[in-house]
C-alpha positions as CSV (number, residue, x, y, z in Angstrom):
1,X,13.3,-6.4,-26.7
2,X,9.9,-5.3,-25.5
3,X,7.9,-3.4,-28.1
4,X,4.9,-1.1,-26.5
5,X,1.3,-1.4,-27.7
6,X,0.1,1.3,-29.9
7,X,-2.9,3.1,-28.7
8,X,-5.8,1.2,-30.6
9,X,-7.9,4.5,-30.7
10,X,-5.3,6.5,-32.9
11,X,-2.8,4.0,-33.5
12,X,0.5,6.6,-33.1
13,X,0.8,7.2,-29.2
14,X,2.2,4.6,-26.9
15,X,-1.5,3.2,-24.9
16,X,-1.3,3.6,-21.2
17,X,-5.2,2.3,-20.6
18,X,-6.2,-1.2,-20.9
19,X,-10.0,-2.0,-20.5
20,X,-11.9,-5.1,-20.6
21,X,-15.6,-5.5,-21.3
22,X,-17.4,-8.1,-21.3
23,X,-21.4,-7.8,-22.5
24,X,-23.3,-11.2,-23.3
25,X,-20.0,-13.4,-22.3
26,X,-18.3,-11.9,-25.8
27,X,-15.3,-9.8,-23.8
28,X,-13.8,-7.0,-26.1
29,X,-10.0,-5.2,-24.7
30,X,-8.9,-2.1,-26.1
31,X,-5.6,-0.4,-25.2
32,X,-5.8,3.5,-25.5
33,X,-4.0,6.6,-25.3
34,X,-4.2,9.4,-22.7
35,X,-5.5,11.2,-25.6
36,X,-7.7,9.5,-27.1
37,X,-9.4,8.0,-23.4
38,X,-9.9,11.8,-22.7
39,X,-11.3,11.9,-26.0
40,X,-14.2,9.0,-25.8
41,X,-15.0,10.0,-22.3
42,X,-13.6,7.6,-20.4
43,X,-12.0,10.1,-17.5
44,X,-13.8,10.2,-14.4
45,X,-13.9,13.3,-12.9
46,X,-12.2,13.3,-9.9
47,X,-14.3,13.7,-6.5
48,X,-14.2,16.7,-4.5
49,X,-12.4,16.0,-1.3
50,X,-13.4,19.0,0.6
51,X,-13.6,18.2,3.9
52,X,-14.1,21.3,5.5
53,X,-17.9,21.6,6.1
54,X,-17.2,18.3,8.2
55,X,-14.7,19.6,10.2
56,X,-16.8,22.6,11.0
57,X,-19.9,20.3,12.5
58,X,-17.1,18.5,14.6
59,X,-14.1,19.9,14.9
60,X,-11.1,19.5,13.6
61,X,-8.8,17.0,14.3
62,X,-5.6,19.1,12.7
63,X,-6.9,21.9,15.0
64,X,-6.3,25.7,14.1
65,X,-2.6,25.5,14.2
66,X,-1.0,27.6,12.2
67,X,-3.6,29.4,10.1
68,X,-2.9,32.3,10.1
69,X,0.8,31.4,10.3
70,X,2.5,31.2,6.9
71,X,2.3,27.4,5.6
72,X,4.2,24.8,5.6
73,X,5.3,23.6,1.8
74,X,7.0,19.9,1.6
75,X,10.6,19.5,0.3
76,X,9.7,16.3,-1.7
77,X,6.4,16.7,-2.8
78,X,5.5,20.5,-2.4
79,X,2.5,19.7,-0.7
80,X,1.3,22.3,2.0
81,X,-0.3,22.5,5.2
82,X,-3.0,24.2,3.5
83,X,-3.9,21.2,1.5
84,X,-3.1,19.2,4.4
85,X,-5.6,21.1,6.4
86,X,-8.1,20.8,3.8
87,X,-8.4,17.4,3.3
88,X,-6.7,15.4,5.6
89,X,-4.6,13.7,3.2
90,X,-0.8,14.4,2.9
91,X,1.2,14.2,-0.5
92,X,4.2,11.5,0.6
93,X,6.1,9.8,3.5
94,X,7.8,13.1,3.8
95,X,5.0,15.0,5.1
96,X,4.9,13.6,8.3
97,X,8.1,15.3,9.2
98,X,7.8,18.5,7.3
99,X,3.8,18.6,9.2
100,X,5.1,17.2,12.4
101,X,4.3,20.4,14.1
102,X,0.6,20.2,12.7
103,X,0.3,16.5,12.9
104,X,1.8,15.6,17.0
105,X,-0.7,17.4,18.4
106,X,-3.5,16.3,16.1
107,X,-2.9,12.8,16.9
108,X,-2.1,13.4,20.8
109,X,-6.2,14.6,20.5
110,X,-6.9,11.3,19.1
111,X,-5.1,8.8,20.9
112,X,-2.2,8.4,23.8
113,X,0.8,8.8,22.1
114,X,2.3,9.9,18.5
115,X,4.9,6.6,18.3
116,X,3.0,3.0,17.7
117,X,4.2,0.1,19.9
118,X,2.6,-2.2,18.0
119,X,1.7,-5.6,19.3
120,X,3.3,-9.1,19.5
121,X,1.6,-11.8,17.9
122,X,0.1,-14.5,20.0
123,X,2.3,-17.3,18.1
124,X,5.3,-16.0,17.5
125,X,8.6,-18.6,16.2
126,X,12.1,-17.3,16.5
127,X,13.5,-17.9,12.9
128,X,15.1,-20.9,14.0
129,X,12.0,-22.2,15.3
130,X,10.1,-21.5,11.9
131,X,13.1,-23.1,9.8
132,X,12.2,-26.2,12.2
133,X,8.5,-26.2,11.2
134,X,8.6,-25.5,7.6
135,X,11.3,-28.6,7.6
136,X,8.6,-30.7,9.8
137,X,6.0,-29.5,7.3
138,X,8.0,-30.5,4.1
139,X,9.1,-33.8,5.4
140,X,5.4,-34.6,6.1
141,X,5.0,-33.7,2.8
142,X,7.4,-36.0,1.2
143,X,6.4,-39.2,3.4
144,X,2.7,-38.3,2.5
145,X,4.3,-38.6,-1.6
146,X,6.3,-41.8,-0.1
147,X,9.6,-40.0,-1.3
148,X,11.4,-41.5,1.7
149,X,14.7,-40.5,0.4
150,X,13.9,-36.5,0.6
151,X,11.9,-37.4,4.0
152,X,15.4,-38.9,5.4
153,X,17.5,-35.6,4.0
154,X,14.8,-33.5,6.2
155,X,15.1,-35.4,8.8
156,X,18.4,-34.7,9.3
157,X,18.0,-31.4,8.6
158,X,15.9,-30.7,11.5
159,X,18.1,-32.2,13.7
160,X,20.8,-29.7,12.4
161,X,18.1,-26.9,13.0
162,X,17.1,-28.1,16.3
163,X,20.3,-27.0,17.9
164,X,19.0,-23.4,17.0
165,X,15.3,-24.0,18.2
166,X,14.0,-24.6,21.8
């Protein structure tokens, strides 16, 4: 059964933060608490994210929707258009339909259309036609290693396979 480290700070809670330091090529780990990382200073203070003085040089790409409308709040999350407006950032996958109202137009400003089409790759195998070349590819393998025996069973292989591939 898997037994969790003990911080190495206070020895009682359950460690949740490993770090590693090396100084002079002598590398020290310690394994730490919530607690006790708050406690030696090791929690960065988080950034401020505020990225409304941008938006006010040039514009905003959310627009003004709904500001003086009452917000939005996300079913999964609770994150709200407020926050959304703020920063630009949303909380989970669920946002995009609980903002789509905010978010459509926003990204009709930016570009052509709110769906992506994606692109097709310039090589693109149909399974059957990968199967084929990862067979080719093994059986190159095993007549490079002079296993002629596994070399033979691929062989046939791709011929099974090359029913499925043009």
């Amino acid at each position: 059964m898997f037994n969790q480290r003990l911080c190495d700070g206070c020895g009682k809670r359950p460690a949740v933060y490993y770090m590693k330091n090396i100084i002079n090529g002598v590398a020290t780990e310690r394994y730490l608490c919530d607690e006790c990382k708050k406690n030696l200073g090791f929690v960065k203070k988080q950034p401020n994210l505020d990225f409304g003085g941008f938006f006010s040089a040039i514009g905003s790409p959310f627009g003004t929707y709904g500001t003086k409308d009452k917000h939005h709040i996300c079913p999964t999350c609770g994150y709200s258009s407020g926050e959304y407006r703020k920063t630009g950032f949303l909380g989970c996958p669920d946002c995009y339909e609980a903002f789509a109202d905010i978010i459509n137009p926003a990204l009709l400003r930016m570009q052509k259309d709110t769906k992506h089409v994606g692109k097709t790759p310039s090589e693109f195998y149909s399974p059957a036609e990968a199967k084929y070349n990862e067979l080719l590819r093994q059986r190159d393998d095993a007549v490079e290693k002079e296993d002629f025996a596994l070399a033979a069973k691929l062989t046939e292989e791709m011929k099974q396979a090359k029913g499925g591939a043009s």
